[in-house]
C-alpha positions, 0 to 999 in steps of 0.5 A: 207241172200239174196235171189239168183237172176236170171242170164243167163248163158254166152253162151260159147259152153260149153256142160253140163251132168247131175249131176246123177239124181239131176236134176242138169246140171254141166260142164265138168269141175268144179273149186276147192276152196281150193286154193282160200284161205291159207291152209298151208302145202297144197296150198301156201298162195294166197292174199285175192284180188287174191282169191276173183277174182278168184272166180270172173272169175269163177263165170262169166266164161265158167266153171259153177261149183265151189266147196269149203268147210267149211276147205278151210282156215277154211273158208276163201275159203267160205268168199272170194268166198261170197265176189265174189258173192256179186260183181257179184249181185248173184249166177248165175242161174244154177251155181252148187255151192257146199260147204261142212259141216265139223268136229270141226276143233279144236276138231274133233267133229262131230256130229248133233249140228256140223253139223247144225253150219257148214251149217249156217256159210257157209251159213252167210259166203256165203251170201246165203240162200241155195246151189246147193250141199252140201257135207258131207266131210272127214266123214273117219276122225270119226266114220261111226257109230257116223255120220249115228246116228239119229239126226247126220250129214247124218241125218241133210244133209238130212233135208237140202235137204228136207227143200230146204237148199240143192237142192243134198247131197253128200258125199266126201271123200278119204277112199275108204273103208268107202266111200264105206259105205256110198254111199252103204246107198242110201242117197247120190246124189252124189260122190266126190272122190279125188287122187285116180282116177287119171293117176297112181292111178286107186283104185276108180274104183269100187267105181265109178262104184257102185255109177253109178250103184246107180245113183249117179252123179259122181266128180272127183278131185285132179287128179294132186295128188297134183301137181306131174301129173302136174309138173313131178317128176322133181317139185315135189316128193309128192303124193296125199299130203305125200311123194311119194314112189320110185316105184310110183315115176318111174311109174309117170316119166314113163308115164310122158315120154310117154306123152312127146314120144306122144307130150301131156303135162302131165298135159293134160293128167291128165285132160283128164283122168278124163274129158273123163270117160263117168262115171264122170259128173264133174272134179274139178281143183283147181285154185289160180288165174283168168288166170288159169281157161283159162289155165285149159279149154285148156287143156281139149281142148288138143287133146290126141291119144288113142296110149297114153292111152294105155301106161299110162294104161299098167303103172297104171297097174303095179302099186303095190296098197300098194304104193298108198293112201287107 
């Protein structure tokens, strides 16, 4: 493993929050690496050299913070992320890298043992020793019991905090219901919700607003639910990754057309959504090339009238829960 060497953060304007009480300052924005690497059905395959400079400009950009995972690409994200690293010299100072450890991605198993292999293949994938934030992912994909046993996963993440392997533990996931349960456990720093606090989808709320209750720093991602509040319903029928209903369909392309009656692009809209809630101290994007990370920052720099948020929250409201994600 290398050590993390000290580099200064490039003096770019942009602001920082704190990360709930990690002592962690992150960005307004965060890049998403699940693109970064193959993920068939999800992301279209990106060439090895485009990923790793991606990765490249995000890690020497304006946007401080990177997330991946140990299931982006089965690691590939990882690899092509420690290969950009590497180049650079380091993980800078103060760059909020996070990464997740994940289930057997064969067997579903995941239990201690899993746990303990994940963190050091991330970790040798990496080329690092440690990271800002680790994640429990998708912990709703196995049993809540079985996950918070002694000498299981929430136990071993809260080892690698105490050991220094992580400097925060997080928790993410997409079940609101059994996220819930785990942010109630106190042991998490931080929260990490997907497509469910988005421009249509206003179901994470509550939990939102017990994790700032709880101190927890908060992250919000996918808010393009795939790609559909960013394209329209013209470029894509699908929601948060499955197949959108009619009615949620009408709900996008009404609001949709409110961004166009208001001059915002939709996919602006969908980024301020997020970067503007008080609650939420980072928002991930997923990129698949460098010149998306420029894009990205001028979206969040669109100006939005608070005429459109009144029509997109009239919107989301009627809404039937039953056709969005649990």
């Amino acid at each position: 493993m290398t050590n993390i060497p000290q580099h200064s953060i490039p003096d770019a304007g942009i602001s920082t929050r704190p990360l709930g009480t990690t002592g962690l300052r992150i960005t307004p924005l965060t890049i998403g690496g699940a693109p970064l690497a193959p993920m068939p059905g999800t992301f279209r395959d990106v060439p090895e050299e485009t990923g790793v400079a991606t990765a490249l400009a995000a890690l020497s950009g304006p946007v401080r913070a990177l997330d991946t995972s140990a299931a982006y690409g089965a690691g590939e994200s990882e690899r092509r992320i420690g290969t950009a690293i590497r180049r650079l010299g380091g993980l800078p100072d103060d760059f909020v890298l996070s990464t997740k450890i994940v289930r057997d991605l064969n067997s579903g198993v995941f239990d201690g043992a899993q746990a303990r292999r994940s963190i050091t293949e991330s970790l040798e994938r990496l080329g690092l020793d440690k990271v800002p934030l680790l994640y429990l992912h998708d912990p709703e994909k196995n049993d809540f019991d079985q996950i918070m046993a002694p000498g299981g996963p929430v136990e071993v993440l809260r080892e690698l905090r105490e050991r220094g392997v992580a400097r925060s533990i997080g928790v993410a996931g997409g079940d609101l219901a059994t996220i819930e349960r785990f942010v109630r456990t106190g042991y998490f720093d931080v929260l990490l919700t997907h497509n469910r606090w988005t421009l249509v989808n206003r179901s994470a709320g509550p939990l939102i607003d017990l994790a700032v209750s709880m101190n927890l720093g908060v992250v919000n991602a996918a808010v393009f639910g795939g790609q559909i509040l960013a394209t329209g319903v013209g470029g894509s029928r699908r929601y948060a990754y499955r197949e959108a209903s009619p009615e949620l369909l009408a709900a996008i392309g009404a609001i949709e057309e409110a961004c166009r009656d208001h001059g915002v692009p939709l996919a602006a809209a969908a980024v301020r959504f997020s970067t503007r809630d008080p609650r939420i101290a980072s928002t991930v994007i997923g990129t698949s090339r460098p010149e998306r990370i420029e894009e990205t920052l001028a979206l969040d720099a669109t100006a939005v009238p608070d005429a459109l948020w009144t029509d997109v929250d009239a919107i989301a409201a009627r809404v039937d829960p039953t056709h969005l994600p649990a």
